[in-house]
LOVOTOR-472788 format. One record per atom (N, C-alpha, C): x, y, z. Coordinates in steps of 0.1 Angstrom, whole numbers, plus 5000, padded with zeros to 4 digits. Atoms other than C-alpha are relative to their C-alpha. Layout:
% residues N
XYZ ...
***
This chain:
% residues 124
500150104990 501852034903 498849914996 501550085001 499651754897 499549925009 500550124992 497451584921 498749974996 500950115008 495651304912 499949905017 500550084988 493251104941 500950085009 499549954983 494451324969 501449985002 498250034999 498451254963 500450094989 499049945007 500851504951 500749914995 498850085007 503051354923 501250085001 498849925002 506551424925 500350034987 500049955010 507151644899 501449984990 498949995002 510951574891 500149824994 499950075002 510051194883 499449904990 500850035011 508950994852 498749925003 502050014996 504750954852 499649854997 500650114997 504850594853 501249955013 500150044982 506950584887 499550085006 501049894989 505050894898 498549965003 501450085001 502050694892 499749915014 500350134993 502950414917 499950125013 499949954985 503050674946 498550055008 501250014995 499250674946 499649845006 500450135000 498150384968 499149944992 500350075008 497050104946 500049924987 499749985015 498750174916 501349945002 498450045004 501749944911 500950074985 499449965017 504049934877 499049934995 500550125007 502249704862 498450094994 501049935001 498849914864 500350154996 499549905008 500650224858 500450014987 499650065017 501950084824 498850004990 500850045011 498549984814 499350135005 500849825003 496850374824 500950044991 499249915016 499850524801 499649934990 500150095006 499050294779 498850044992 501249955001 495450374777 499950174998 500049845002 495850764780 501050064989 499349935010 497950754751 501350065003 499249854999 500950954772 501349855002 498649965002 504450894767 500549945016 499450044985 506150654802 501150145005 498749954998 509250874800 500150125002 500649864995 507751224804 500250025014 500149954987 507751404838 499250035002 501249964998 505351464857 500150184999 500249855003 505951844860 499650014983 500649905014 505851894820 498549924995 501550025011 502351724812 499250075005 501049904998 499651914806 499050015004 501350014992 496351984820 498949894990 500150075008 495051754791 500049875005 499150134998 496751454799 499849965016 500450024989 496351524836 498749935002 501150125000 493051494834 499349894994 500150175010 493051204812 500449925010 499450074986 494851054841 499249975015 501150004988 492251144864 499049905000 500650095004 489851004847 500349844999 499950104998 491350684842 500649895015 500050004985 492350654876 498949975011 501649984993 488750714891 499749884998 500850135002 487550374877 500549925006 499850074997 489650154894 500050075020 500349954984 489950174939 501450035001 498849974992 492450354953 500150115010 499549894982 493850554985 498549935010 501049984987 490950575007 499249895002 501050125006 488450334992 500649855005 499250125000 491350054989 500449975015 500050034988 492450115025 498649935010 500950024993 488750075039 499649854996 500350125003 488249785019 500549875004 499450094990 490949615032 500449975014 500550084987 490549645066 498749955002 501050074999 487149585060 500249825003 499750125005 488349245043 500749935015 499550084985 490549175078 499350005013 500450024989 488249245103 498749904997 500850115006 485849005085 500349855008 499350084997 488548785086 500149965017 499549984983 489348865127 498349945001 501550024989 485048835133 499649854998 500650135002 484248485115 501549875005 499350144991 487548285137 501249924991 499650095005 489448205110 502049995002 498750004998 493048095111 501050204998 499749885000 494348405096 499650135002 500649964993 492248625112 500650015015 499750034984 493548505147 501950074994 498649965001 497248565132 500050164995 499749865001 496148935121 499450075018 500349954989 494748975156 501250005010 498149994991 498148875173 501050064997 498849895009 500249085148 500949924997 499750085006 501548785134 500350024989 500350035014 502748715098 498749904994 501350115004 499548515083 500349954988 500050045015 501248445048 500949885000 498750145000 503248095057 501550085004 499649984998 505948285070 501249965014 499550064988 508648115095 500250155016 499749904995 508748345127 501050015014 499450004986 511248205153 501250104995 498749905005 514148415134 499650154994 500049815006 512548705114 498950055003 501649955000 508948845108 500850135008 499949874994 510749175127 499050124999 500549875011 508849405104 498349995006 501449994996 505349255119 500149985011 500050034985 506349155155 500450145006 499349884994 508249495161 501249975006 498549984997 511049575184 500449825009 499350074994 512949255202 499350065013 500650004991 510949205233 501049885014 499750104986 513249045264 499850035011 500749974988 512948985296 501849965008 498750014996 516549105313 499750015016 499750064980 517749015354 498449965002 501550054992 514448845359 500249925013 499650084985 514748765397 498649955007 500650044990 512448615420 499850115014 500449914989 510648775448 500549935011 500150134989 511748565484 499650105015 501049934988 509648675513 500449885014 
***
């Protein structure tokens, strides 16, 4: 089993998509650590060796990821949220903030469909 930064890799899948399952690590960065560690994209992770693992460790360590990258990034938005700025106000509403149209979609950041059904009047 290898775990690398606090994430089990799945063992049944080749070590540059088992790569991306650590936060931070796309393909693209995954390419360029095999790349660097010398190892083989198309390997599994179950058959590499303790070698290679921690070659992996190691070059892993030097850039931010899981814990670090999450803190950093909320860091980064509540910055955003304290100094007023446009998108700041749209991560405080739960808004999309990336130019995004929102009268039809944005679902994924507004959540569930919010109506307002038999809305009647009170009459006294």
């Amino acid at each position: 089993m290898a775990r690398i930064a606090g994430v089990n890799l799945p063992k049944e899948k080749r070590v540059e998509i088992g790569l991306t399952s650590v936060f931070g690590i796309g393909n693209s960065r995954s390419a360029a650590i095999l790349k660097k560690t010398k190892i083989n994209p198309d390997t599994k992770v179950g058959e590499l060796t303790d070698t290679e693992i921690s070659s992996l460790r190691e070059e892993i360590e030097k850039t931010p990821t899981e814990g670090d990258l999450k803190r950093k990034v909320a860091l980064d938005i509540k910055r955003l949220q304290e100094t007023g700025t446009y998108r700041g106000g749209r991560h405080r509403k739960n808004l999309p903030c990336r130019g995004q149209r929102t009268r039809y979609n944005s679902r994924t950041k507004k959540g569930k469909k919010k109506t307002v059904a038999n809305k009647k009047t009170v009459t006294k």
